[in-house]
C-alpha positions as CSV (number, residue, x, y, z in Angstrom):
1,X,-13.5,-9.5,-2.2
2,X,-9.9,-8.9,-2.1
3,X,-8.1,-4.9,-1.8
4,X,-6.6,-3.7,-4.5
5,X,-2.8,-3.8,-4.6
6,X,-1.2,-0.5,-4.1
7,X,2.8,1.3,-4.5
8,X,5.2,0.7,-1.4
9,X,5.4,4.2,-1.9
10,X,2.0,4.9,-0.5
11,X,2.9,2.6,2.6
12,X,2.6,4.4,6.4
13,X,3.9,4.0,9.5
14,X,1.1,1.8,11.5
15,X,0.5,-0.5,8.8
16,X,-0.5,-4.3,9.4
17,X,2.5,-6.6,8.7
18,X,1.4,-10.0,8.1
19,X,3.1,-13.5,7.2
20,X,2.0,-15.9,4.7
21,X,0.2,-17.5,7.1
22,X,-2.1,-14.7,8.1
23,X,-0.9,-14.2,11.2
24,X,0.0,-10.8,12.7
25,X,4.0,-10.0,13.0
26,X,3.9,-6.3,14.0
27,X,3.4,-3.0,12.4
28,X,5.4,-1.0,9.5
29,X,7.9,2.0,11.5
30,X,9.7,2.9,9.0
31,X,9.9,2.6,5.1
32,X,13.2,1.7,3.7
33,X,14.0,3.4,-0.2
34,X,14.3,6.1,-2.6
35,X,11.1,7.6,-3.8
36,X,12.9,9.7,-5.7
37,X,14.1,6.9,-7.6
38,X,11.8,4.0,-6.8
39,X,13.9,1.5,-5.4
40,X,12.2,0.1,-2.6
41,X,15.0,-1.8,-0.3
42,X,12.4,-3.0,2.4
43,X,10.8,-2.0,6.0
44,X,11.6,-1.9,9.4
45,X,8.8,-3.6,11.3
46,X,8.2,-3.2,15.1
47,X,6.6,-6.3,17.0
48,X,5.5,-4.1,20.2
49,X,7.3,-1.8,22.9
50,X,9.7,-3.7,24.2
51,X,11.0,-5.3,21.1
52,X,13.4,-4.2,18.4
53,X,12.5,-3.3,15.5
54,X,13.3,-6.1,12.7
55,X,14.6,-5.5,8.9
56,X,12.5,-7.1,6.2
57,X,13.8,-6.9,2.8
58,X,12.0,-5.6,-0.2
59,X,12.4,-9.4,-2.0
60,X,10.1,-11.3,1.1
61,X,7.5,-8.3,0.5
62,X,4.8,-10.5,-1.2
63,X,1.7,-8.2,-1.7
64,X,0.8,-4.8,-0.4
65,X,-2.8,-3.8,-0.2
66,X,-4.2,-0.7,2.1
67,X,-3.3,-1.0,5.4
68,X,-1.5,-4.1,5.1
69,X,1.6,-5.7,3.9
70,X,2.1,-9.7,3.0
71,X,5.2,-10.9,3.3
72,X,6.3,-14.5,1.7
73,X,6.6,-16.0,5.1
74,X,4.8,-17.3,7.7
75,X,4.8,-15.3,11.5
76,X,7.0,-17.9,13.1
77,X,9.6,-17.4,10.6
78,X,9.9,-13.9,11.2
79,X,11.8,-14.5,14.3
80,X,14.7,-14.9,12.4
81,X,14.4,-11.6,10.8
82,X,18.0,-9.2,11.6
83,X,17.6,-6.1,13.5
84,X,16.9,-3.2,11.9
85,X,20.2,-0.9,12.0
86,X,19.5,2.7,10.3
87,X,22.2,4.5,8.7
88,X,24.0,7.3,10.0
89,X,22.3,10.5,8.6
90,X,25.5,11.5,7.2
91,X,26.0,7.9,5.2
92,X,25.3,8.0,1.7
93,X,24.4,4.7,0.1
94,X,25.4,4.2,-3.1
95,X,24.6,1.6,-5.7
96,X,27.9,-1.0,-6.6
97,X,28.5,0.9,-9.3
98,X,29.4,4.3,-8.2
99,X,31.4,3.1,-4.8
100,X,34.9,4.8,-4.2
């Protein structure tokens, strides 16, 4: 029997990140959005010490269930995923809209 899907805003750090495939591509570090505002932009996934961490973006997130997060595809594609870059703490994102 298949979990339950659950919010991206109940997500942890730890988490099981799996491609469409099944197989294992690392772990959830960090979750990328506004709570306050749920707009969920997407993780940053770590594959193990000594590699960086990757960006996934909210749109390749295909199902979340407890303790684990799908992605839409397979392990060796995730690869080609960017590096994860965090903004400064100072740098306020905002949407298109409201830009100076």
């Amino acid at each position: 029997m298949a979990a339950d899907p659950v919010s991206w805003l109940v997500i942890e750090r730890g988490w099981k990140v799996v491609g469409s495939d099944g197989e294992e591509i690392g772990h959830v570090d960090e979750v990328v959005g506004d709570s306050g505002a749920d707009i969920f932009n997407g993780l940053s996934i770590s594959r193990g010490l000594l590699s960086s961490q990757r960006y996934v973006a909210a749109e390749r997130v295909k199902s979340i269930v407890e303790g684990c997060v799908e992605l839409d595809l397979p392990a060796e594609a995730a690869e080609q995923l960017g590096k994860y870059e965090q903004p400064a703490p100072s740098e306020e994102i905002l949407p298109p809209d409201r830009e100076t």
